[in-house]
C-alpha positions as CSV (number, residue, x, y, z in Angstrom):
1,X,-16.3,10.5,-3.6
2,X,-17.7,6.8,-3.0
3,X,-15.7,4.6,-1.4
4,X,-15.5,1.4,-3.9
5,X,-14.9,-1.8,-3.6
6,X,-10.7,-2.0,-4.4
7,X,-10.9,0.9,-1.5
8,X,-12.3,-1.5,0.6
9,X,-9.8,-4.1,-0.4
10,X,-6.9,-1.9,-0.1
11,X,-7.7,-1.0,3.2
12,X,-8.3,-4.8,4.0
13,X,-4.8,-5.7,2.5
14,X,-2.8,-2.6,4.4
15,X,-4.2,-4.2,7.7
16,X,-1.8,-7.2,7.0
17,X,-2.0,-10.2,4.9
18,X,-3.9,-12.3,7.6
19,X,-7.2,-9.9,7.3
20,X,-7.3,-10.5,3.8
21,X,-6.5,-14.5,3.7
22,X,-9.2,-13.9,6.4
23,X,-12.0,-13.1,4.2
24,X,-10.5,-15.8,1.9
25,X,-10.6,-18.6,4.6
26,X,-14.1,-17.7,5.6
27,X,-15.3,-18.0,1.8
28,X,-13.2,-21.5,1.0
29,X,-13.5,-23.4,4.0
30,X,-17.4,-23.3,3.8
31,X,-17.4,-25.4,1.0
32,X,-19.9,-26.5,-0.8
33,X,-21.7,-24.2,1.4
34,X,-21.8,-20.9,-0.6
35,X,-20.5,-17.8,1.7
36,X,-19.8,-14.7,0.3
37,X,-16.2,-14.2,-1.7
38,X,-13.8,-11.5,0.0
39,X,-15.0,-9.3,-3.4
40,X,-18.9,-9.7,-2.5
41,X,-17.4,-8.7,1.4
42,X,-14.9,-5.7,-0.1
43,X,-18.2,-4.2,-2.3
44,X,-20.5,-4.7,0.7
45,X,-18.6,-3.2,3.1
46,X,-18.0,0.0,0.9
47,X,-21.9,0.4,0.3
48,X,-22.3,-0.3,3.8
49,X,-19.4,3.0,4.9
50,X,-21.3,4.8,1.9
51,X,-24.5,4.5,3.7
52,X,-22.9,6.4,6.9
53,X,-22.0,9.2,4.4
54,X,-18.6,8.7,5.9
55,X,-16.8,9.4,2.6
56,X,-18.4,12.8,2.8
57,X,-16.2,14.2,5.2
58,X,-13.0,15.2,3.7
59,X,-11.1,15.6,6.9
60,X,-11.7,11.1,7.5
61,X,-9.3,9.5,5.7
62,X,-9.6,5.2,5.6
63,X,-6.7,4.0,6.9
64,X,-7.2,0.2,7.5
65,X,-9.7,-3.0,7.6
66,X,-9.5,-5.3,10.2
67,X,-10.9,-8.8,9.6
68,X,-11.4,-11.3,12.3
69,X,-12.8,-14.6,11.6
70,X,-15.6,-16.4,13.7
71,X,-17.2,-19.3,13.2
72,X,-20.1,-18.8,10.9
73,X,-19.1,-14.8,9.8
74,X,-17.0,-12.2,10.2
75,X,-16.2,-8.9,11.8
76,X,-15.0,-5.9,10.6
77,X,-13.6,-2.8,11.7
78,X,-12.5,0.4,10.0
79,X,-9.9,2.6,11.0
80,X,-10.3,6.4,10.2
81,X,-7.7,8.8,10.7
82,X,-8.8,12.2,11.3
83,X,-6.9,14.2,9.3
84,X,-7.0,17.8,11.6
85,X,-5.6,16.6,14.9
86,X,-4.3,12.6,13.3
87,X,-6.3,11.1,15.4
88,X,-7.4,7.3,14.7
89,X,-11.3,6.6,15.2
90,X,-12.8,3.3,14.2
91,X,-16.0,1.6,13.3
92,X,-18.1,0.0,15.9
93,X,-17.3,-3.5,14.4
94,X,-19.5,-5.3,12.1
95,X,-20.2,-8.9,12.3
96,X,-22.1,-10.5,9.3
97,X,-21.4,-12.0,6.0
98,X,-22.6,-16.0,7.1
């Protein structure tokens, strides 16, 4: 199954409250430049782990989101548990989202 965009989310928000007020930061504090809302990120980032056919593989299992803010974007970082031998694998971060 698809991951969506509230999976996304989720996994943002079970990382701890600062990846998620994050994503919120880097939207607010560019204003009135327009950056993309922690939604847009959430429903880009799932298309994005789609796109990997990660959610094909029934033994991965999405444990958290990391957020880290920089000064124009932000990177992200996924954290997959394999579910066999429970071991934690993670995304080669992403940076984007200016």
């Amino acid at each position: 199954m698809p991951f969506t965009r509230e999976q996304i989310r989720e996994s943002i928000e079970r990382a701890g409250d600062e990846h998620w007020r994050a994503l919120v930061r880097h939207h607010e504090d560019a204003y009135p430049a327009s950056r993309p809302t922690p939604g847009d990120i959430a429903k880009a980032e799932a298309e994005r782990l789609n796109g990997m056919k990660l959610e094909q593989d029934p033994n991965l299992e999405l444990v958290e989101s990391r957020v880290e803010r920089l000064p124009t974007a932000v990177r992200i970082t996924h954290i997959f548990q394999y579910k066999p031998s429970q071991t934690r694998l993670q995304t080669e971060p992403y940076t984007g989202y200016e």
